[in-house]
Backbone bond lengths (Angstrom), bond angles and torsions (degrees), N, CA, C in turn:
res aa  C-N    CA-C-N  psi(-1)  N-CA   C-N-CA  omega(-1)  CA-C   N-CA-C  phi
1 X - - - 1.466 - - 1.531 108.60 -
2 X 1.167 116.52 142.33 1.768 125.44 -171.12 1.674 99.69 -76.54
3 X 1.410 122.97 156.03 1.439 117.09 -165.78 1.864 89.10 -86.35
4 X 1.013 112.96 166.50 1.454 134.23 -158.70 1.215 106.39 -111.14
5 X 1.496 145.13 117.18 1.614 134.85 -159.56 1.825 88.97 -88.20
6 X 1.287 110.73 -167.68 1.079 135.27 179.59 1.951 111.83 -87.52
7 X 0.853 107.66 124.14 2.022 99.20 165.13 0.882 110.81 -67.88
8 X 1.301 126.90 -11.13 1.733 136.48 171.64 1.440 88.41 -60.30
9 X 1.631 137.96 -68.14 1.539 138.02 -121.12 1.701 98.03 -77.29
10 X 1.276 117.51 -3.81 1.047 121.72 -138.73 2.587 79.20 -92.74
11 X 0.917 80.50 -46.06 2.037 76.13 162.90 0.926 93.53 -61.67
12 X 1.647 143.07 -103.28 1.395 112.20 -132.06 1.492 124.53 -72.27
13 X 1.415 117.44 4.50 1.277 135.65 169.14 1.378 92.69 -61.92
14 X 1.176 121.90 -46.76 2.060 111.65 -144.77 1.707 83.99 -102.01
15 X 1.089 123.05 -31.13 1.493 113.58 174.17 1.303 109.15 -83.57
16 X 1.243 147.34 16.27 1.306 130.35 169.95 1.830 102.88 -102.12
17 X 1.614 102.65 -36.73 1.562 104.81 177.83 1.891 94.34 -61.20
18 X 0.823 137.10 -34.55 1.529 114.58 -158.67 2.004 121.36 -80.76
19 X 1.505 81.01 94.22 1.674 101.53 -179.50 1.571 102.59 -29.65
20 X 1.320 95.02 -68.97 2.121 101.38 -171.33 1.275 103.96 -4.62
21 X 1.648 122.79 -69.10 1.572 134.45 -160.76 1.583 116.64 -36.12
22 X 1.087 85.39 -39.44 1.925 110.84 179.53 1.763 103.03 -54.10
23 X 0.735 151.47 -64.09 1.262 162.94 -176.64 1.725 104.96 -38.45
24 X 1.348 99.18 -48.76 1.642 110.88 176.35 1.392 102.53 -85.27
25 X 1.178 118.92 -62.65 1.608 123.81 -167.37 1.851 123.69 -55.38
26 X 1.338 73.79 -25.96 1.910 77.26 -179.95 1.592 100.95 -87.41
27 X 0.744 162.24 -58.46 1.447 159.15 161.86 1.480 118.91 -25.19
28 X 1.185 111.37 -40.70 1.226 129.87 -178.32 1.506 106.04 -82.59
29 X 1.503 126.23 -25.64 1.508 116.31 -165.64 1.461 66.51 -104.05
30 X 1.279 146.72 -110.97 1.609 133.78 -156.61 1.528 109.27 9.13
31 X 1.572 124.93 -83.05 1.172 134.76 175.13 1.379 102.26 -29.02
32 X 0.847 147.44 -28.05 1.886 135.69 -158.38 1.613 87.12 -107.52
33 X 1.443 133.84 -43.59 1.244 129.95 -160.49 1.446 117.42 -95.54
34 X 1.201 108.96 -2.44 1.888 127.00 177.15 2.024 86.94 -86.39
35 X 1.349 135.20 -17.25 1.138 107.39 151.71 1.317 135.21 -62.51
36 X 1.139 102.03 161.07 1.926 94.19 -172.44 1.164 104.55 -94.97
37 X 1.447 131.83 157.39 1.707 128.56 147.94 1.295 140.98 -48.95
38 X 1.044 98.55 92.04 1.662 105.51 -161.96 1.558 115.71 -161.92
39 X 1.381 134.20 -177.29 1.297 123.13 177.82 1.648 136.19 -44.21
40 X 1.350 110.33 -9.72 1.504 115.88 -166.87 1.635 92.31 -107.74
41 X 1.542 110.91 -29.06 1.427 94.29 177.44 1.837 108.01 -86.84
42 X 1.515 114.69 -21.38 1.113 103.38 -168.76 1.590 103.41 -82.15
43 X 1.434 127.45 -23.45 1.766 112.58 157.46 0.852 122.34 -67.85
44 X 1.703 140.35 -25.65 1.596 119.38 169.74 1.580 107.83 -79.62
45 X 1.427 117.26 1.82 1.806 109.45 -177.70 1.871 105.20 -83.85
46 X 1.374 92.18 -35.25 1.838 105.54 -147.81 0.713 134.24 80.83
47 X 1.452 113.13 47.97 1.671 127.12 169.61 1.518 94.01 -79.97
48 X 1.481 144.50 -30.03 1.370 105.48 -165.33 2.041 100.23 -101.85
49 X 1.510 112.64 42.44 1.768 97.99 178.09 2.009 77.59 -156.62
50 X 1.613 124.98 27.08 1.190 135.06 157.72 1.282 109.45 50.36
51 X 1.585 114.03 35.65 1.978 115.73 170.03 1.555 91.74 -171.73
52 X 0.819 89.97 171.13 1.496 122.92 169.08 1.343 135.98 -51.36
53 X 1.601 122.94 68.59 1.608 159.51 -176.15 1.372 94.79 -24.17
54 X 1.337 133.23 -57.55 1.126 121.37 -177.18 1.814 137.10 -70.76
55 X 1.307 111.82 -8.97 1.642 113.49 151.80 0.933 110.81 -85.66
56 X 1.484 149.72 13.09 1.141 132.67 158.68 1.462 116.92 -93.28
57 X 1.345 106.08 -27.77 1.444 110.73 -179.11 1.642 98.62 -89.36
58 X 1.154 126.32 -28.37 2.011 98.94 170.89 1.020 113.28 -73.40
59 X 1.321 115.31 -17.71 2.124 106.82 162.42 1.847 99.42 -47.21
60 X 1.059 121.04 -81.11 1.301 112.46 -172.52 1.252 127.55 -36.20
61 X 1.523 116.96 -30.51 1.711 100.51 -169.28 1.096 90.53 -121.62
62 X 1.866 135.26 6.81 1.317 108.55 130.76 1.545 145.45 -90.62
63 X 1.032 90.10 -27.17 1.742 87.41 158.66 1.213 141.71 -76.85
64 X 1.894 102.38 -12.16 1.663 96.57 156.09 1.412 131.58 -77.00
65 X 1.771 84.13 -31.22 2.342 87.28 179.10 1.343 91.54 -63.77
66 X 1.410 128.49 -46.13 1.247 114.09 -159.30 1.627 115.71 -76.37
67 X 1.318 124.34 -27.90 1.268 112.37 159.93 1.669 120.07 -68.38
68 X 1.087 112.54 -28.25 1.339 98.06 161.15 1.078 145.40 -59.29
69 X 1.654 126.08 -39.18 1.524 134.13 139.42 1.393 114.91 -33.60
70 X 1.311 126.52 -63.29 1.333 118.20 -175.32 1.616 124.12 -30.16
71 X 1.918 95.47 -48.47 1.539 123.50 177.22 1.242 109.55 -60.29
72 X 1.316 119.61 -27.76 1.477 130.47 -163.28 2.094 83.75 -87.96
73 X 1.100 121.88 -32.39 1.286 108.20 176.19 1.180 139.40 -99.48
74 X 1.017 108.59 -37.77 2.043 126.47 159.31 1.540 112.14 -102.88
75 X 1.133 117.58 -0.96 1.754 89.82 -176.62 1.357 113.31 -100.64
76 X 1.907 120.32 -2.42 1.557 95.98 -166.27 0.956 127.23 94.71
77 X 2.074 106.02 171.42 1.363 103.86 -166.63 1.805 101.51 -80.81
78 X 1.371 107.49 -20.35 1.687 118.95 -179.70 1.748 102.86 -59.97
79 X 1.034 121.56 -43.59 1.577 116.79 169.46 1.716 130.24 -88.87
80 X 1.152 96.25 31.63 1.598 105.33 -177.42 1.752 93.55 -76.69
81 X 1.124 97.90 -71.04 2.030 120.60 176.86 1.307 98.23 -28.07
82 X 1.397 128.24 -73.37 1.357 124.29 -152.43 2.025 105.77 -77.12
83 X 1.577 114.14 -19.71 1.559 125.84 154.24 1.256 97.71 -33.13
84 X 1.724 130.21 -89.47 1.106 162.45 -119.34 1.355 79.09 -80.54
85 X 1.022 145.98 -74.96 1.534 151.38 -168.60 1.327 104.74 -53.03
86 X 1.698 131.65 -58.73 1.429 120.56 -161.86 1.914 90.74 -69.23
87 X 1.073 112.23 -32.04 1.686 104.64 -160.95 1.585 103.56 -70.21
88 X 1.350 109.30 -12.43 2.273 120.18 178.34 1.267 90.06 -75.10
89 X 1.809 120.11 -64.60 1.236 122.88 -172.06 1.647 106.64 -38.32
90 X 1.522 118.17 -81.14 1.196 96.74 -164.57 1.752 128.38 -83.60
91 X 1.274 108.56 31.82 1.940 126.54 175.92 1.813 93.58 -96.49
92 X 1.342 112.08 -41.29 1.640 116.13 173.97 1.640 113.95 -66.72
93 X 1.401 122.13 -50.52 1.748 136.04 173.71 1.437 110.15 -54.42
94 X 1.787 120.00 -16.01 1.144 97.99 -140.88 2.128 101.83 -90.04
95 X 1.609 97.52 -30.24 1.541 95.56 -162.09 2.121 106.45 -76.43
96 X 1.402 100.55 -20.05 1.356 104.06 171.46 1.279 110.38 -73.65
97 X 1.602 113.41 -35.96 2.040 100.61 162.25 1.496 120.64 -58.63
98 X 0.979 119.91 -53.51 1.709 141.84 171.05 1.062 104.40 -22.71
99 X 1.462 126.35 -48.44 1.293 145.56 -163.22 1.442 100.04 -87.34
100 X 0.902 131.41 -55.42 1.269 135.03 -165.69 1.756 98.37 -68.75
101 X 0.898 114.75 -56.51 1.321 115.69 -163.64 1.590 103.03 -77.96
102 X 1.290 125.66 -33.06 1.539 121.75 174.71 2.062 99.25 -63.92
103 X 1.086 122.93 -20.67 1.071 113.99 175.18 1.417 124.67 -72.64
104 X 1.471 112.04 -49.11 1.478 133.82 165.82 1.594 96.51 -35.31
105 X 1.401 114.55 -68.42 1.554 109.15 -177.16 1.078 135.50 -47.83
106 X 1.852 110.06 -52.86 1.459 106.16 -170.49 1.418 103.38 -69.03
107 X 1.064 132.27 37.20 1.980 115.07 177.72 1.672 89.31 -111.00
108 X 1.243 112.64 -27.79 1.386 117.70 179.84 1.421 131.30 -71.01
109 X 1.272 93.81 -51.81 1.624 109.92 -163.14 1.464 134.90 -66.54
110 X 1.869 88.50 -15.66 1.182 108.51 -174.60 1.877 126.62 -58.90
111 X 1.917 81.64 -32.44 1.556 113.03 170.10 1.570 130.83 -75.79
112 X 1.623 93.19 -29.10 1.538 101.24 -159.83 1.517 112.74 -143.42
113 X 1.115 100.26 98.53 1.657 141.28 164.14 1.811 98.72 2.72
114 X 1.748 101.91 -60.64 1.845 108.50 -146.59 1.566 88.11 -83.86
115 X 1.472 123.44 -41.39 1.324 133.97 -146.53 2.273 80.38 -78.82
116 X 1.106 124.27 -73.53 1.445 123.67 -179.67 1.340 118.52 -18.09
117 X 1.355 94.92 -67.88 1.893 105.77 167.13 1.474 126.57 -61.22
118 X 1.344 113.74 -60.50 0.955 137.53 170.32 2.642 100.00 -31.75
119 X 1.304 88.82 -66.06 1.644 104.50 -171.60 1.697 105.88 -61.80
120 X 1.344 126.05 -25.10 1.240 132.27 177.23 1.294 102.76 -92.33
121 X 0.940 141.44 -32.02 1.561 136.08 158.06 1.231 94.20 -39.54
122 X 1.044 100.31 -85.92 1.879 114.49 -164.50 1.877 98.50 -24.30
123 X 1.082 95.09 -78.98 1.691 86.63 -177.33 1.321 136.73 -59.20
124 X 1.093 117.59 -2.82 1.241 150.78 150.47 1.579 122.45 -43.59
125 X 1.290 86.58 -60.37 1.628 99.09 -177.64 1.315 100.82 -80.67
126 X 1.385 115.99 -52.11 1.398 122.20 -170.92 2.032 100.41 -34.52
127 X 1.397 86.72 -75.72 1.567 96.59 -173.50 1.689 114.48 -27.50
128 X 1.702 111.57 -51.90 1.647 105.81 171.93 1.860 111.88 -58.26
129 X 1.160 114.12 -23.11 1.459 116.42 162.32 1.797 118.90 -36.58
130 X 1.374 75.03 -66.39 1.640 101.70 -174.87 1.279 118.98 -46.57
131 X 1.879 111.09 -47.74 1.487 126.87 -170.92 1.452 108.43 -60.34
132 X 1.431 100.76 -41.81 1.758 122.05 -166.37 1.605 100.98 -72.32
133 X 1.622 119.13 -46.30 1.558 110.74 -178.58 1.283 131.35 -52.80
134 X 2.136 92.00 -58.12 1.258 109.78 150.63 1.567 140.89 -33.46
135 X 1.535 115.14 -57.54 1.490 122.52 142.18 1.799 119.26 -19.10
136 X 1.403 105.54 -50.48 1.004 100.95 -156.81 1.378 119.25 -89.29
137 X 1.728 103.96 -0.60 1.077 112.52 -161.35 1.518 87.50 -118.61
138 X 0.999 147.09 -5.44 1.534 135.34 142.30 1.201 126.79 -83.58
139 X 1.217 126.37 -4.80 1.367 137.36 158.32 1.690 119.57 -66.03
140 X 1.724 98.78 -63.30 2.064 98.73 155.29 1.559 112.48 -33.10
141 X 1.345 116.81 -51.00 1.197 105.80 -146.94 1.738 112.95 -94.27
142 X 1.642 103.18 17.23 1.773 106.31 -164.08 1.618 74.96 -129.34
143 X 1.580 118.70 23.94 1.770 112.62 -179.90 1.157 126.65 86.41
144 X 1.475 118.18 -16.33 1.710 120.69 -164.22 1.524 106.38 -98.36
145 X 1.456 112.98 69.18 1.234 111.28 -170.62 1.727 106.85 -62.51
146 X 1.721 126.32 -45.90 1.088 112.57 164.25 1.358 130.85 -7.43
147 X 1.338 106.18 -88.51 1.510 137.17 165.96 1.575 101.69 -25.69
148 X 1.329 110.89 -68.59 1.714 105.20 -173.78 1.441 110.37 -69.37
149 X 1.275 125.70 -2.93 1.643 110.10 166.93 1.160 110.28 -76.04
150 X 1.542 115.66 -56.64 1.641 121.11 -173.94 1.224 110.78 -35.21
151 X 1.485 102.59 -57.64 1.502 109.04 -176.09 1.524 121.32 -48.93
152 X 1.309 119.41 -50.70 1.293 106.28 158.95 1.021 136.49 -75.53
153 X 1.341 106.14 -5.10 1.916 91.27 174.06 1.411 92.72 -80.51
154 X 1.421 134.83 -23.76 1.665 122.06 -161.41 1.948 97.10 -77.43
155 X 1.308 100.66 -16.59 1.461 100.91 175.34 1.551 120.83 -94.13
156 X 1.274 120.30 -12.00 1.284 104.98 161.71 1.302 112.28 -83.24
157 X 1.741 133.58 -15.54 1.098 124.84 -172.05 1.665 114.45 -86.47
158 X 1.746 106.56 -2.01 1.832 123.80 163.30 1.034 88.91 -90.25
159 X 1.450 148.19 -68.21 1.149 128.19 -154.73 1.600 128.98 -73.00
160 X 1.662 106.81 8.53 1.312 119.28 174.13 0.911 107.87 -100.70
161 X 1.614 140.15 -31.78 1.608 134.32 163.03 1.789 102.58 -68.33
162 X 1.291 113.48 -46.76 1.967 87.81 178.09 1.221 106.38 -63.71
163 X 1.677 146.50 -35.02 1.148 144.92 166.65 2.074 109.41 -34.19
164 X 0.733 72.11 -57.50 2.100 85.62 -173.49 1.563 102.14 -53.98
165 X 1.344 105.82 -48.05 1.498 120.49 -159.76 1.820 97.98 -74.98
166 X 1.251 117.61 -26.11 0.973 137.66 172.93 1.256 127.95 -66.02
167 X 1.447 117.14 -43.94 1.419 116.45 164.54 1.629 120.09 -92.28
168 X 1.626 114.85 0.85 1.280 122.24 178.05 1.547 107.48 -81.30
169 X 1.750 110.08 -17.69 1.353 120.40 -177.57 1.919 95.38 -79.42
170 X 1.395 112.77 -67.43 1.259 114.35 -151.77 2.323 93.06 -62.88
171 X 0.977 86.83 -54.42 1.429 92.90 -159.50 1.791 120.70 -89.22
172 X 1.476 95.75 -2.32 1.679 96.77 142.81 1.381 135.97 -80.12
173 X 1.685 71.05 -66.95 1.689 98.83 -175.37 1.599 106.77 -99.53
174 X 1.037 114.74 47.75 2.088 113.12 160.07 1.587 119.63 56.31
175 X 0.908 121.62 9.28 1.646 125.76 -155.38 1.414 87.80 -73.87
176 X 1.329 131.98 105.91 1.986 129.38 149.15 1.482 88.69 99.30
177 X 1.281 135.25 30.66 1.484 115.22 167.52 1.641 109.40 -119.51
178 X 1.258 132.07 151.76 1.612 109.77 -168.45 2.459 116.27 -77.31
179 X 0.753 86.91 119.87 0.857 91.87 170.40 1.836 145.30 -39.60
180 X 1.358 83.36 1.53 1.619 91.57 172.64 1.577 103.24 -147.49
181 X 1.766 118.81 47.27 1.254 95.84 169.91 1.117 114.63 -97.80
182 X 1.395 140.55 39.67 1.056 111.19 153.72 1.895 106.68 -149.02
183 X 1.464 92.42 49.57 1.520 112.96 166.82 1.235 118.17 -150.26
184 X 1.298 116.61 84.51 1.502 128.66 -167.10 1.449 115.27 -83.86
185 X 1.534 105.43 -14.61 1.864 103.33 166.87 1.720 81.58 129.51
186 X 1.629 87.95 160.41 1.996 86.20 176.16 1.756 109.27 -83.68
187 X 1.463 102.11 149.68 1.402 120.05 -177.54 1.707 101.25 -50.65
188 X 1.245 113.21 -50.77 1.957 94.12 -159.23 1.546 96.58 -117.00
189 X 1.235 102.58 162.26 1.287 109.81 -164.83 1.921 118.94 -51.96
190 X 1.052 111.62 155.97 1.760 103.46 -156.48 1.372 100.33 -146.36
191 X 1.773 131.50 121.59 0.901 127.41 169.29 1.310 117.31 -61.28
192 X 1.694 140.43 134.80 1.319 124.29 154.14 1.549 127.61 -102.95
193 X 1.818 105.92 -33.65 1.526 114.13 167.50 1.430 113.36 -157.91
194 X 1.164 108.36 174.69 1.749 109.01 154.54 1.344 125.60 -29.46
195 X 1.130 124.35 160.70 1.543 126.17 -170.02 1.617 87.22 -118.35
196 X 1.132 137.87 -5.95 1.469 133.30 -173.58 2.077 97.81 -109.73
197 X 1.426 111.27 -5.52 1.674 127.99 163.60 1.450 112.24 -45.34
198 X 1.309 94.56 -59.44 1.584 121.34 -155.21 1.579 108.47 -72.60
199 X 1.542 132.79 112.46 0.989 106.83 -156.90 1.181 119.05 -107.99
200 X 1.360 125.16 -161.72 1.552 119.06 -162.17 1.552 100.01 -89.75
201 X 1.253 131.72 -36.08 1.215 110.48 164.96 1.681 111.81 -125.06
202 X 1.167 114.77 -172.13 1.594 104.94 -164.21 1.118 136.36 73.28
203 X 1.694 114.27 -164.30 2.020 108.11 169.46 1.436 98.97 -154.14
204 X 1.534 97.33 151.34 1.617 116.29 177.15 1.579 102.27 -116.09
205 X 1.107 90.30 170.60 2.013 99.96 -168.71 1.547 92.53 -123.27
206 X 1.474 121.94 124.39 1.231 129.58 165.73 1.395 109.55 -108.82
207 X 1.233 113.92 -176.59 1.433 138.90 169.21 1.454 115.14 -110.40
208 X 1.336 119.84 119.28 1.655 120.42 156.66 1.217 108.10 -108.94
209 X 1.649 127.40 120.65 1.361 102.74 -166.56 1.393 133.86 15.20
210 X 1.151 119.02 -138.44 1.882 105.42 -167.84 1.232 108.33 -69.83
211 X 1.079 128.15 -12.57 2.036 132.28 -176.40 1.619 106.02 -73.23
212 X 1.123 112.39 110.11 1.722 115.44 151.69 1.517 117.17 -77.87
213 X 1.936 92.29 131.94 1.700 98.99 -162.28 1.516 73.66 -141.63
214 X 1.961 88.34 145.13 0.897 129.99 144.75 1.194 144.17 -82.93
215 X 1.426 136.00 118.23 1.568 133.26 -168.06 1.416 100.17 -152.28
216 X 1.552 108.31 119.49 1.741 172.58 -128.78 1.962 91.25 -154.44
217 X 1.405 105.94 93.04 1.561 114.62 161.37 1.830 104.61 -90.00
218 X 1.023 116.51 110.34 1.428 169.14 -135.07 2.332 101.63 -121.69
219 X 1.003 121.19 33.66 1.432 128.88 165.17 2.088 78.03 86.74
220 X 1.403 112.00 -107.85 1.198 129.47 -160.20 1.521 113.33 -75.79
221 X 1.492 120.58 -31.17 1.060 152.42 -145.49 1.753 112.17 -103.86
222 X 1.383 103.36 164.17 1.322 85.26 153.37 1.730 106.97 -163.09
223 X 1.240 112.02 129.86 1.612 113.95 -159.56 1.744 107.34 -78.17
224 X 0.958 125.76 121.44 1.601 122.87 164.10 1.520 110.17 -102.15
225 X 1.847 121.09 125.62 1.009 111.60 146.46 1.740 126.53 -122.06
226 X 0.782 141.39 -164.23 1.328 145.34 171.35 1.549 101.99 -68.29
227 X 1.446 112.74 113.11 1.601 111.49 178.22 1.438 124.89 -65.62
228 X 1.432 107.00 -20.70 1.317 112.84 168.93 1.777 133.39 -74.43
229 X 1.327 103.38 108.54 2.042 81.33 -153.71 1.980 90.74 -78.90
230 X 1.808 90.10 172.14 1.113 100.27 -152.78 1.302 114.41 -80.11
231 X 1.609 111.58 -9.09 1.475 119.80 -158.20 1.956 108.05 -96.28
232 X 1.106 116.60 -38.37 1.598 125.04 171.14 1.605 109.07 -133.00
233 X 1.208 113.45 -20.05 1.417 98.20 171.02 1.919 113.10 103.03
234 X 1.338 99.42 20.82 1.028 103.30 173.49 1.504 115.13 -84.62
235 X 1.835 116.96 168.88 1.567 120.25 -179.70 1.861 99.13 -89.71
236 X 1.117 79.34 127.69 1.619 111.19 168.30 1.450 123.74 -53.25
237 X 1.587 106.63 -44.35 1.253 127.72 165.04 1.779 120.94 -57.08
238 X 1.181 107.22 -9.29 1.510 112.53 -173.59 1.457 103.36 -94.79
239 X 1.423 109.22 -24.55 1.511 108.99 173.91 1.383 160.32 -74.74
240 X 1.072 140.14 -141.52 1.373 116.24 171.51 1.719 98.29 -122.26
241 X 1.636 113.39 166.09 1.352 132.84 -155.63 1.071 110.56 -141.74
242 X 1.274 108.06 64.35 1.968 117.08 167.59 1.290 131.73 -123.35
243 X 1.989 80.78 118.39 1.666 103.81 -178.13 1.272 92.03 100.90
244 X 1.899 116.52 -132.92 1.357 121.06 163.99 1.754 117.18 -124.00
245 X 1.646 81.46 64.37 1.798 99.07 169.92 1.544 101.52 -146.90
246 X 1.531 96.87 155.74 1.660 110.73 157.48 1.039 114.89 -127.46
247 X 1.642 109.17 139.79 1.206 102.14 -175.74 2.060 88.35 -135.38
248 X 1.909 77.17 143.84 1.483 112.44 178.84 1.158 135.35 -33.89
249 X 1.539 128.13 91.93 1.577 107.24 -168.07 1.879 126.70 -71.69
250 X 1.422 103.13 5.17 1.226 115.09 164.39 1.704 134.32 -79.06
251 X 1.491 104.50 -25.26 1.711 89.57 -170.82 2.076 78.34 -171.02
252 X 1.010 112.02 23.09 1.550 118.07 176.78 1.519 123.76 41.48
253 X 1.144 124.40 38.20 1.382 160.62 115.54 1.710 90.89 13.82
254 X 1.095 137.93 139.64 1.423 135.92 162.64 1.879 109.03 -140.63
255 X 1.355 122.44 114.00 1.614 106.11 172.06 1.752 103.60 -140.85
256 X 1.390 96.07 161.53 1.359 109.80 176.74 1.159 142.57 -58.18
257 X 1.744 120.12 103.92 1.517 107.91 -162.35 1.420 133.81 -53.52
258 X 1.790 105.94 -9.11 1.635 129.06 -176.83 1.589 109.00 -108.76
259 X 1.186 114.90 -6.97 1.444 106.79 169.95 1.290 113.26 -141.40
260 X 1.378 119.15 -32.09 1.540 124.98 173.98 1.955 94.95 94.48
261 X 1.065 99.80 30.98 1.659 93.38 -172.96 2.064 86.62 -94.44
262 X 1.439 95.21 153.85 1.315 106.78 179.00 1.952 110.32 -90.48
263 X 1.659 79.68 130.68 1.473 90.46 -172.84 1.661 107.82 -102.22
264 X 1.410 111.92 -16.81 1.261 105.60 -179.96 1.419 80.86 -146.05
265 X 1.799 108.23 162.66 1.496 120.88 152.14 1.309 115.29 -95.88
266 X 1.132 110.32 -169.56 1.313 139.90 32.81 1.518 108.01 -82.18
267 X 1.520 139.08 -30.76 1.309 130.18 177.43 1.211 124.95 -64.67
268 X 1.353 129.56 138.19 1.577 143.94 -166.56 0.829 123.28 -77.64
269 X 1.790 101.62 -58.65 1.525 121.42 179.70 1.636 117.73 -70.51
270 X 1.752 114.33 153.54 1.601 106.99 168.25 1.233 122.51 -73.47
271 X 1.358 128.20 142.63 1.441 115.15 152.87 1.339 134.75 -33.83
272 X 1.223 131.33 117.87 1.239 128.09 169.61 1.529 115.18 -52.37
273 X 1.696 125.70 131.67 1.784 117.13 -159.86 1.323 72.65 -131.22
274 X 1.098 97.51 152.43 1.892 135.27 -179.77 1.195 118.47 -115.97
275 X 1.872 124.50 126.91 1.374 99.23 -159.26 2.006 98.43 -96.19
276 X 1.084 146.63 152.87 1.334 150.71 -124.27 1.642 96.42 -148.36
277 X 1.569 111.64 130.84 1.179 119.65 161.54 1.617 121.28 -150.14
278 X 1.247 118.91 141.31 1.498 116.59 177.03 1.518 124.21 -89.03
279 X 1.429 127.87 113.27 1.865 128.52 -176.24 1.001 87.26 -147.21
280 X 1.546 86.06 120.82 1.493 122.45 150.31 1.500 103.67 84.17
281 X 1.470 137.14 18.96 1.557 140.36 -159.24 1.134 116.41 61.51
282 X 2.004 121.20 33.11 1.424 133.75 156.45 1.022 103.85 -105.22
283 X 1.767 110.69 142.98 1.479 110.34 160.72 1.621 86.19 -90.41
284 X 1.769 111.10 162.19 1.378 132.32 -173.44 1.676 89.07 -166.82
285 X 1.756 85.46 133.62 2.101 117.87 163.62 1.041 113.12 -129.44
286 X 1.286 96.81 168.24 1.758 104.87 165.76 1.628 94.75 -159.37
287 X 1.127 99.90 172.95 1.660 118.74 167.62 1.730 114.76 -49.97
288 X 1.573 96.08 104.73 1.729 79.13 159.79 1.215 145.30 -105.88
C-alpha cells in the first residue's frame, strides 16, 4: 500500500500554489539579503549558540501566550495577573523572533517556490496571532476580562496553524537545519582523483561516493571538506579561497579549511572535514 500523506498537507499544498504571495514575499526576502555577512546577520542566524536562533525564541512567545490561555481556563480569578504578564512576555519576544526566523527564510526562498510562500504564510498568520493577543491584552487592562479571554483563545487557535506551518517549513522543507547531517563523508578511505587534479592554487569539487568534497592544496597538505555547505546547501567549490578559509558563494558563509569551524555566518553549523591522504598518485578520504 502507498504511504498516505497527511489531511493536514493539504494547506501547505494550497499555499505553496498561490502565486499572489510572491509579490509580497520577494521584496521582502531581497530586503533581508541586501544585508551583508557579518555580525548582524550572524545574530539573527545563530552562529554564536551553533543552530538556529529562531526555535528558541518561539519557545518563548509560544509558551507564554500559550500558558496564558491555559490560565485563562483553569486557573481563575488568582491567575488572571500572572495571564496579563505571560501575554507582555510573549508581545515583547515576539519581533526579535520575527526577525530571526524571517532571516532563516530569506536565504531560502529565493530558490524555492513552496518554502517563499509557504514562510510568508507563516508570518502572516503569526502577525493575526499577535493582533488577537495584543487585543487581548488591552482589553484585560480597560476591565473586560471576558473579551480578553476570547481573544486569546481565538489566538492560540492562529497561532496553532502558524505553529504547524512552521514545522512543515523547518522539517519538510530544510529551512535552518545544517545541511549535511546526515552525510558525514564515507567511512573507509575512498579514492576521488589524481593527486596531480588538485591544484596549486584554488579548489576542485570531487566525488567520494555520494559525498561532494572539496579539496584546497594547502602548501604540503591538502584540506578536504564536505562540498556541500551546511547552511543552504550550496557547492563550496564555487567559492572563494582566502588564506585558509572558503567562503560561500551563495549567502557568504565563511569556514575553516583545517577544521571546518564557521568563521562567518549566516551558517551555524561546522563544516564537515575529511581526513585526506595521497597512494599511489590518488588523493583518498573518509569520514573523520
Amino acid at each position: 500500500m502507498p504511504p498516505q500523506a497527511s489531511p493536514l498537507d493539504a494547506l501547505p499544498q494550497a499555499i505553496a500554489g498561490a502565486e499572489a504571495l510572491d509579490t509580497v514575499a520577494e521584496p521582502v526576502g531581497r530586503a533581508y539579503r541586501s544585508l551583508d555577512a557579518g555580525p548582524v546577520r550572524d545574530a539573527l542566524s545563530g552562529r554564536w549558540i551553533g543552530h538556529a536562533l529562531h526555535p528558541v525564541l518561539t519557545d518563548v512567545v509560544i509558551g507564554s501566550w500559550t500558558s496564558a490561555t491555559v490560565l485563562d481556563v483553569i486557573g481563575g480569578p488568582d491567575g488572571e495577573a500572572a495571564a496579563e504578564r505571560l501575554i507582555g512576555v510573549g508581545l515583547a519576544a515576539y519581533v526579535p523572533t520575527a526577525l530571526t526566523g524571517g532571516s532563516d527564510w530569506a536565504d531560502s526562498e529565493a530558490t524555492d517556490d513552496d518554502i517563499r510562500r509557504i514562510g510568508l504564510a507563516h508570518a502572516l498568520i503569526n502577525v493575526s496571532a499577535l493582533a488577537l493577543y495584543g487585543g487581548s491584552l488591552a482589553a484585560r487592562r480597560r476591565g473586560r476580562a471576558g473579551r480578553g479571554k476570547l481573544l486569546a483563545l481565538a489566538g492560540a487557535g492562529v497561532l496553532s496553524a502558524a505553529a504547524f506551518l512552521g514545522g512543515h517549513l523547518s522539517f519538510r522543507l530544510g529551512v535552518g537545519v545544517d545541511q549535511t547531517a546526515f552525510d558525514a563523508g564515507p567511512e573507509d578511505w575512498t579514492p576521488v582523483l589524481d593527486a596531480d587534479e588538485v591544484p596549486a592554487t584554488g579548489a576542485v569539487a570531487a566525488q567520494a561516493g555520494d559525498t561532494p568534497v572539496l579539496l584546497v592544496r594547502r602548501g604540503e597538505w591538502i584540506a578536504a571538506l564536505h562540498d556541500r555547505c551546511t547552511h543552504r546547501g550550496c557547492s563550496l567549490a564555487e567559492g572563494e579561497i582566502e588564506g585558509d578559509a572558503v567562503t560561500c558563494a551563495c549567502h557568504g558563509s565563511r569556514f575553516g579549511l583545517g577544521d571546518g569551524a564557521v568563521l562567518r555566518g549566516p551558517a551555524t553549523a561546522p563544516q564537515p572535514v575529511l581526513d585526506v591522504r595521497e597512494r599511489a598518485g590518488r588523493v583518498e578520504v573518509r569520514e573523520r
